[in-house]
C-alpha positions in Angstrom: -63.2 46.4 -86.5 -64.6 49.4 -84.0 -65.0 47.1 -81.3 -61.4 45.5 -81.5 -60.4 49.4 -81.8 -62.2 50.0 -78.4 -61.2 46.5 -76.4 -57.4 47.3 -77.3 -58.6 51.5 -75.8 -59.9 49.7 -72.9 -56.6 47.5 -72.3 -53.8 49.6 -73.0 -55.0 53.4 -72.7 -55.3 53.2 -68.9 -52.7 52.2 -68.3 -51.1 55.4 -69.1 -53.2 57.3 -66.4 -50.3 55.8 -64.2 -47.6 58.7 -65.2 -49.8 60.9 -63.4 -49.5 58.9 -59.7 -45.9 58.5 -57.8 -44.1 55.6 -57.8 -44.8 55.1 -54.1 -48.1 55.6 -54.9 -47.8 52.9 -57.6 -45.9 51.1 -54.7 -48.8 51.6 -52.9 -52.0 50.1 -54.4 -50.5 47.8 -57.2 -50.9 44.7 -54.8 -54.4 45.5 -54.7 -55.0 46.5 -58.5 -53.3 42.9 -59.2 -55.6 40.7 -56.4 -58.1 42.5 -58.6 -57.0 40.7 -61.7 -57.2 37.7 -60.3 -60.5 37.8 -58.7 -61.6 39.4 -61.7 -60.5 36.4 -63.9 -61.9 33.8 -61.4 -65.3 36.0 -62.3 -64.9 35.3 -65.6 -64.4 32.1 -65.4 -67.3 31.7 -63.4 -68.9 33.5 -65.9 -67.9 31.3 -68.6 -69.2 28.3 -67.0 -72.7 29.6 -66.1 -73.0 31.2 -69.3 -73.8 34.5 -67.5 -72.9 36.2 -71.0 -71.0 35.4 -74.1 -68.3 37.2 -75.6 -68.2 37.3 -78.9 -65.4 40.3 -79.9 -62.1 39.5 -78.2 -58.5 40.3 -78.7 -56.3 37.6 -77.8 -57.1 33.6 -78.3 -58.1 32.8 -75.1 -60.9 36.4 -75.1 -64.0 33.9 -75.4 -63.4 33.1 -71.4 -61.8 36.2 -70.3 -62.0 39.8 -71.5 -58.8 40.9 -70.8 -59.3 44.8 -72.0 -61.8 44.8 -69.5 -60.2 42.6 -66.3 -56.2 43.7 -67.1 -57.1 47.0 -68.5 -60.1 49.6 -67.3 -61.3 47.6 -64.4 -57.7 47.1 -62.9 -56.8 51.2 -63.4 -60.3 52.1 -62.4 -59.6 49.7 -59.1 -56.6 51.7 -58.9 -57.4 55.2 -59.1 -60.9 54.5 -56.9 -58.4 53.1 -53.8 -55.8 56.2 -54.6 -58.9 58.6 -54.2 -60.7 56.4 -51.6 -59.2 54.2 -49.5 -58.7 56.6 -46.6 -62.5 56.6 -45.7 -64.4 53.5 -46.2 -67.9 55.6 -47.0 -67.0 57.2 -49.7 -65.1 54.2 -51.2 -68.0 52.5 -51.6 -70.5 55.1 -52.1 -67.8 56.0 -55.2 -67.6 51.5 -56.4 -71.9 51.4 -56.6 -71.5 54.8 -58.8 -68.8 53.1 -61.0 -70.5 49.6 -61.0 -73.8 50.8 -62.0 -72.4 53.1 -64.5 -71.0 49.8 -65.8 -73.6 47.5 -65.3 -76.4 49.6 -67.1 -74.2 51.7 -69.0 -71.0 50.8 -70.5 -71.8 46.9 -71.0 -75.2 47.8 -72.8 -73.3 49.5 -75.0 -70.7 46.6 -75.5 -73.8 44.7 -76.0 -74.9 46.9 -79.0 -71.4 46.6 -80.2 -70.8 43.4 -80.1 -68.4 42.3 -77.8 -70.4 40.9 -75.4 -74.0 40.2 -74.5 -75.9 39.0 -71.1 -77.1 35.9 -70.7 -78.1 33.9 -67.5 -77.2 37.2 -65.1 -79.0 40.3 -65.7 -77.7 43.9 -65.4 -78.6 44.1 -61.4 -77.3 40.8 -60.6 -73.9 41.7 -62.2 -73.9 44.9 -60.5 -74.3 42.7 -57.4 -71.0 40.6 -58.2 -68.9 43.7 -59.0 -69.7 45.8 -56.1 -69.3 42.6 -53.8 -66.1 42.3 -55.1 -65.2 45.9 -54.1 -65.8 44.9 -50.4 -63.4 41.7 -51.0 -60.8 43.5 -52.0 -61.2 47.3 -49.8 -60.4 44.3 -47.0 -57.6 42.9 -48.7 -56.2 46.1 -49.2 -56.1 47.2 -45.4 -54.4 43.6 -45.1 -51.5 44.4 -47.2 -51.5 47.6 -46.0 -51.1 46.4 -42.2 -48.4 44.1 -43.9 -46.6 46.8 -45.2 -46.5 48.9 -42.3 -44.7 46.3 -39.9 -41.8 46.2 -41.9 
């Protein structure tokens, strides 16, 4: 029952850190915080079929494949605050994505481990660290795409 509590925490409470940001800031760095969504359910399904971990607490029918508190919730807002805070200098972006993905990677999902939502399998806690902050460079790049989009018009 706690970890249900804490997956829906992870999905919905986010999500209200959003009243604090304009909505051309919302504007602004949605596109981005929903390529992250996808990419971040591609990673999952990845996931699922390499059996890099299992998870075994999820929320909606379809949570053995994909967390969604973690890919639609704290991981999309957390894109989204880091690129409201970052994007304007591409150091300290990522310097700020290996903080957050190592807090994650030997932090947060240990404890989701003890938990039991999830557990590692055929990845360990460096290799998924490695994924994750790839992924930040993937989609900094988008971003300045869409951004350069935006801008013409």
């Amino acid at each position: 029952m706690t970890a249900k509590i804490i997956l829906f925490i992870f999905l919905i409470l986010p999500w209200f850190t959003l009243f604090f940001a304009s909505s051309t800031t919302i504007k602004r760095f949605m596109p981005v915080t929903i390529f992250t969504c996808f990419l971040m359910t591609i990673i999952f399904q990845i996931a699922y079929i390499y059996n890099w971990w299992v998870i075994e607490e999820y929320i909606v029918p379809w949570g053995y494949m994909t967390d969604v508190s973690f890919a639609y919730g704290i991981f999309a807002v957390g894109t989204f605050w880091i690129f409201r805070l970052t994007s304007h200098n591409f150091l300290w972006y990522t310097v700020v994505n290996l903080i957050m993905d190592i807090v994650m990677s030997f932090i947060i999902l240990p404890l989701l481990s003890l938990l039991g939502v999830a557990k590692y399998k055929n990845i360990t806690f460096w290799q998924y660290a490695l994924v994750i902050y790839g992924l930040s460079f993937v989609i900094y790049f988008y971003h300045k795409w869409q951004k350069k989009i935006f801008s013409t018009d």
